[in-house]
N, C-alpha and C positions, 0 to 999 in steps of 0.2 A: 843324617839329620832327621827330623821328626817331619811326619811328612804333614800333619796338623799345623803345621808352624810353618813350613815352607808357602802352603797352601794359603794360609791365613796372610801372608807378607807379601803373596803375588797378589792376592786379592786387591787387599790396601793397597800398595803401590798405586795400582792404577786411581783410584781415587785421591790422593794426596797430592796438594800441589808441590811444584819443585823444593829440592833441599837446599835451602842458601842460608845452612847455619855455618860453613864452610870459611866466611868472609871473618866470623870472630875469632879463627884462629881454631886448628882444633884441639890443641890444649887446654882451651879453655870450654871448647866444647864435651873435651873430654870429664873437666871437674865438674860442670856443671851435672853429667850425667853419673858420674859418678858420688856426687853429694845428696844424689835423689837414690842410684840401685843402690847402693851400701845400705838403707836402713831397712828399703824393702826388700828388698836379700835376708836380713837379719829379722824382720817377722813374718815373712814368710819362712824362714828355717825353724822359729818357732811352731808351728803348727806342720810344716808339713819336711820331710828326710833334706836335708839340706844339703847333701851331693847332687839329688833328683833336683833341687832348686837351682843349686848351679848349672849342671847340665840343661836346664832348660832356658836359663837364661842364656849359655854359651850357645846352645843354637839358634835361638834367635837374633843375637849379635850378629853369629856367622850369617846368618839370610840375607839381614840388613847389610852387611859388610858387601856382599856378594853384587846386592842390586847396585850399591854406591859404585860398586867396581864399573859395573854395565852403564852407570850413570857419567862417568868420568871420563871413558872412552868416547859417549858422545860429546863431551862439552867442550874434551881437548882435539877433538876432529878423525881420532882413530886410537888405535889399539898396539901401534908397535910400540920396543921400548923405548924408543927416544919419546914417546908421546908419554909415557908412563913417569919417564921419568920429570917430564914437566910438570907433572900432578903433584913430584914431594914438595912441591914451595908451601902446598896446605899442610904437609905434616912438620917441616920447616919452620915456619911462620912464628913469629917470638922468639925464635932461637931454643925453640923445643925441642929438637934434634938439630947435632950436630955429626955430621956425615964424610964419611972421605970416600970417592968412589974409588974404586980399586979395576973395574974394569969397565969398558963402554964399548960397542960395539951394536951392531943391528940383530945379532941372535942371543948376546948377553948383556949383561947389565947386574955389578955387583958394586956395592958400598957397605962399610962399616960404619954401625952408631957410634960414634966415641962418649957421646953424650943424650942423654934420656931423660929432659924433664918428665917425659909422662913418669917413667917409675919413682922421681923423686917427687911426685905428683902423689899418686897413691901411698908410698909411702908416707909422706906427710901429712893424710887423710887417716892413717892409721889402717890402710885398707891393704900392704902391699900383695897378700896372700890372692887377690882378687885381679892386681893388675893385669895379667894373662887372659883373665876370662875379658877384662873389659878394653883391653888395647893389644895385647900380641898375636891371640889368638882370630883376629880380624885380618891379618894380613893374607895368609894362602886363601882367604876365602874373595877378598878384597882384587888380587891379582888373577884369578879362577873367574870372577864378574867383570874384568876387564880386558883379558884375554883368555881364555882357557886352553890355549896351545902356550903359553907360558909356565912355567916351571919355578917354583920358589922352592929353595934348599936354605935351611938354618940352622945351624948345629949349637947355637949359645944366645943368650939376652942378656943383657944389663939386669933386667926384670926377674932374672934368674939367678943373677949372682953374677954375673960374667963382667970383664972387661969392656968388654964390646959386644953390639951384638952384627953377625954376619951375615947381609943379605945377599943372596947370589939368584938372580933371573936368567932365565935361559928358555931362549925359544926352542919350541922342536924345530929338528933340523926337516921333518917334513912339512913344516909349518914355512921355515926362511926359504926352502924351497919353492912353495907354492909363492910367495911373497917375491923372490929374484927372478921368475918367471916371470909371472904379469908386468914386470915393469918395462 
């Protein structure tokens, strides 16, 4: 990630008061934000290489993604994944995703999207070429800020064409270790 932007997003951080855009639902936080980058995406591509516009907007996503992660482990009281998993009620919420877990345990934690407003979100914005940058690729950064001994594996999206998309967590096992110790 660009270290200008990292740099710039710890900065801020500290001066901004809390994020409590989370309560509208992030679906709609997500249109919101996406009815605003879509056009400044598009003149800023005008003027300057628009891969370079994407990429830079994709790593400031992922920053932002990253501190939400770190932000969410303190508000839900910790970091493991039963605590992770309490967090999907915000990606949840409206019935914007709809989820079957497939596995639950204290070192994993996997579920499938069966259903994806956000991509039929973007799609209907006429943006779907963008959804990635501005909702999927949030996720490994998202889990990385709220645990970084956690593991995300995904092999497909909706976002992508797919039936479902597959999330599988997994803690390091020298991680559950340290964790089945101290207790």
């Amino acid at each position: 990630m660009n270290g200008e932007i990292r740099e710039f997003m710890l900065e801020d951080t500290m001066t901004q008061p809390p994020d409590t855009l989370n309560s509208i639902g992030i679906l709609k936080r997500r249109e919101i934000e996406a009815r605003m980058l879509a056009p400044i995406i598009e003149a800023l591509s005008q003027k300057f290489d628009r891969a370079e516009v994407i990429d830079t907007v994709r790593d400031t996503i992922i920053a932002i993604a990253q501190q939400q992660g770190t932000r969410l482990a303190d508000e839900f009281g910790g970091c493991s994944l039963a605590h992770f998993e309490d967090t999907l009620q915000y990606w949840t919420k409206d019935d914007a995703l709809r989820i079957d877990v497939v596995s639950r345990s204290e070192t994993e934690f996997g579920f499938n999207v069966t259903r994806c407003r956000y991509a039929e979100l973007y799609r209907s914005l006429g943006i779907p070429e963008l959804g990635a940058v501005l909702s999927c690729n949030r996720d490994y950064a998202l889990i990385e800020g709220f645990n970084p001994d956690v593991a995300l594996t995904r092999t497909q999206t909706i976002m992508q064409g797919a039936s479902h998309c597959d999330f599988r967590y997994r803690m390091s096992t020298k991680s559950a270790n340290t964790h089945t110790e101290s207790q």
